[in-house]
C-alpha positions as CSV (number, residue, x, y, z in Angstrom):
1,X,169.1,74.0,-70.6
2,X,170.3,75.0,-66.8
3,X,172.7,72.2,-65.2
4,X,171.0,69.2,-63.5
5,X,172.7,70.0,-60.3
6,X,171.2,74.0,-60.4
7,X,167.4,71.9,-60.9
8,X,167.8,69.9,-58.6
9,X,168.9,72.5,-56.2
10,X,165.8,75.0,-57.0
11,X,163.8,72.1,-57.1
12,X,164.3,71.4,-53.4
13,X,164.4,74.8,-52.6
14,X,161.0,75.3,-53.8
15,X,159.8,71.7,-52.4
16,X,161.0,73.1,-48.7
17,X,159.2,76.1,-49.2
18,X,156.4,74.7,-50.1
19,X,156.5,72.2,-47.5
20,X,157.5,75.2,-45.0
21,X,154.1,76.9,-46.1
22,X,151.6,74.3,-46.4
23,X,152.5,71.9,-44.1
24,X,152.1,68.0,-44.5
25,X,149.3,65.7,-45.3
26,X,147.2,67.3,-48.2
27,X,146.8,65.3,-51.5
28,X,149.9,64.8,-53.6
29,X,147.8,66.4,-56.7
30,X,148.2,69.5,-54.5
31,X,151.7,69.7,-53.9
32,X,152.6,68.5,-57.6
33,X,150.3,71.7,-58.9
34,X,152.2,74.3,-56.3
35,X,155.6,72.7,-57.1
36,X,154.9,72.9,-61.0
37,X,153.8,76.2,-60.6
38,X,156.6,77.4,-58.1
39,X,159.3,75.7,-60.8
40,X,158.1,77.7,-63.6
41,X,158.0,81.0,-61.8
42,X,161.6,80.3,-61.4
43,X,161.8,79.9,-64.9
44,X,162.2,76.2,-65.2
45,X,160.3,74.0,-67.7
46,X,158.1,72.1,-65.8
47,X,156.1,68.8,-67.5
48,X,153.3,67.4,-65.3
49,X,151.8,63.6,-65.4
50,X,154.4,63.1,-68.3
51,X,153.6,60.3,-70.5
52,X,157.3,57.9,-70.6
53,X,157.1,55.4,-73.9
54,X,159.9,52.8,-73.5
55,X,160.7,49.7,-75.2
56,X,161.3,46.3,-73.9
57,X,161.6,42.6,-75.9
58,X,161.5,44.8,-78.8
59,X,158.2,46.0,-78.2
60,X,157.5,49.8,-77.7
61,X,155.3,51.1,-75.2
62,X,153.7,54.2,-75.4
63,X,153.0,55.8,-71.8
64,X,154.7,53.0,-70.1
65,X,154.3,55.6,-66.9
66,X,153.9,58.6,-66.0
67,X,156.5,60.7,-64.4
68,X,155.3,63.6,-61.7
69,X,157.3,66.0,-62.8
70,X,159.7,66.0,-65.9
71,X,161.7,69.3,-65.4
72,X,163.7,70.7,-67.6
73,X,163.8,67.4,-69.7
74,X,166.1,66.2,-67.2
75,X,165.0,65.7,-63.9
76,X,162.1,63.2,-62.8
77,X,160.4,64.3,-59.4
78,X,157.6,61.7,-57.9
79,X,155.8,63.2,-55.4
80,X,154.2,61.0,-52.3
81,X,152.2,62.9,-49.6
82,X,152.5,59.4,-47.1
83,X,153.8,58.8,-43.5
84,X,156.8,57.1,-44.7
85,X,158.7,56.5,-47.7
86,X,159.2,53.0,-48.2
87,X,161.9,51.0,-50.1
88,X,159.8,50.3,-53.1
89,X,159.5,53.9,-53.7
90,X,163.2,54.4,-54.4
91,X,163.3,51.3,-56.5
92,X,160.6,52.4,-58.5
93,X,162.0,55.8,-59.3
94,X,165.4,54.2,-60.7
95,X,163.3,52.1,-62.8
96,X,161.9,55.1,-64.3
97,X,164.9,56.9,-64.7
98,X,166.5,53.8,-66.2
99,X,163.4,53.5,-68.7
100,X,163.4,56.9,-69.2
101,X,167.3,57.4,-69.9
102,X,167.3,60.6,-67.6
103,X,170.3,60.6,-65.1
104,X,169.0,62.4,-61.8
105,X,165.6,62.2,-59.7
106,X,163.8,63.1,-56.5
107,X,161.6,61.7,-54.7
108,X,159.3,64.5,-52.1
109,X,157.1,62.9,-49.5
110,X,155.1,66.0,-48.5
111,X,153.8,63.8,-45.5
112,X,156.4,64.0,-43.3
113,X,156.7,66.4,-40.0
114,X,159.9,67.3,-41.6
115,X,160.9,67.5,-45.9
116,X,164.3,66.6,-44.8
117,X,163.0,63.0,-43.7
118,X,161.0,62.9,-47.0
119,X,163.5,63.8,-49.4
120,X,165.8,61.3,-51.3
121,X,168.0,61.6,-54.5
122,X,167.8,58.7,-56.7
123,X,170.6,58.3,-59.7
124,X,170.9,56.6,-62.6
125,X,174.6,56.8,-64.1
126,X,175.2,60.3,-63.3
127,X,178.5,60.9,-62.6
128,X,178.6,64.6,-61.5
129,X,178.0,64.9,-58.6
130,X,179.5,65.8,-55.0
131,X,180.6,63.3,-52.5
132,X,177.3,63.8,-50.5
133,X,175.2,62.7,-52.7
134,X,174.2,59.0,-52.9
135,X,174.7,56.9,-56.4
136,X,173.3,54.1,-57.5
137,X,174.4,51.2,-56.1
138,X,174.4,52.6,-52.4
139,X,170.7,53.1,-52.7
140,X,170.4,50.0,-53.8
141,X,171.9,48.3,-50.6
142,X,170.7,50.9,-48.7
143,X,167.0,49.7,-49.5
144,X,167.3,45.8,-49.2
């Protein structure tokens, strides 16, 4: 298994790209099919609509949610193909990495005029990481 870091970098490589080429405002299946497909041609494992069970109150639940993109078993990706991101969206994505146990996700709104303005790194205890990347608890404020 590659380092999360090197994923995530290819992963928003190919998500430029692909936002470069195609431009935004087609459906989000669209860009998750060319992103799944881009991943894997650069050798990644790529998992789409993957079923997440977790358990809560002592209950398990089988596909609790589906993630995007699972890639390489380590990195969550949800995809949006909206105007704006809004808060919720980030919250959402550290509930599924928390339910999940995965330490490092992405959300890519292809709808934006730019993928900078669409792109944001969600984390969920990961402690590797540069000092320009966001953790946890700044998102968190950041989105109240």
């Amino acid at each position: 298994m590659r380092d999360i870091e090197e994923v995530a970098r290819i992963a928003v490589d190919r998500g430029l790209a692909i936002h470069q080429g195609l431009g935004p405002g087609l459906l989000e299946s669209v860009y998750e099919s060319v992103l799944a497909d881009s991943l894997r041609q650069h050798g990644l494992e790529v998992e789409r609509q993957k079923p997440i069970d977790f358990t809560f109150g002592g209950t398990l639940f089988r596909e609790g949610f589906r993630a995007d993109l699972l890639v390489e078993g380590c990195l969550i990706i949800e995809l949006k193909s909206i105007e704006r991101l809004a808060p919720v969206h980030g919250k959402q994505l550290l509930t599924y990495l928390r339910l999940a146990d995965q330490p490092l996700g992405l959300i890519m709104n292809f709808g934006c005029s730019t993928f900078k303005e669409g792109l944001r790194r969600v984390v969920n205890n990961h402690v590797n990481f540069a000092s320009s990347r966001l953790r946890v608890n700044q998102i968190a404020r950041n989105e109240r």
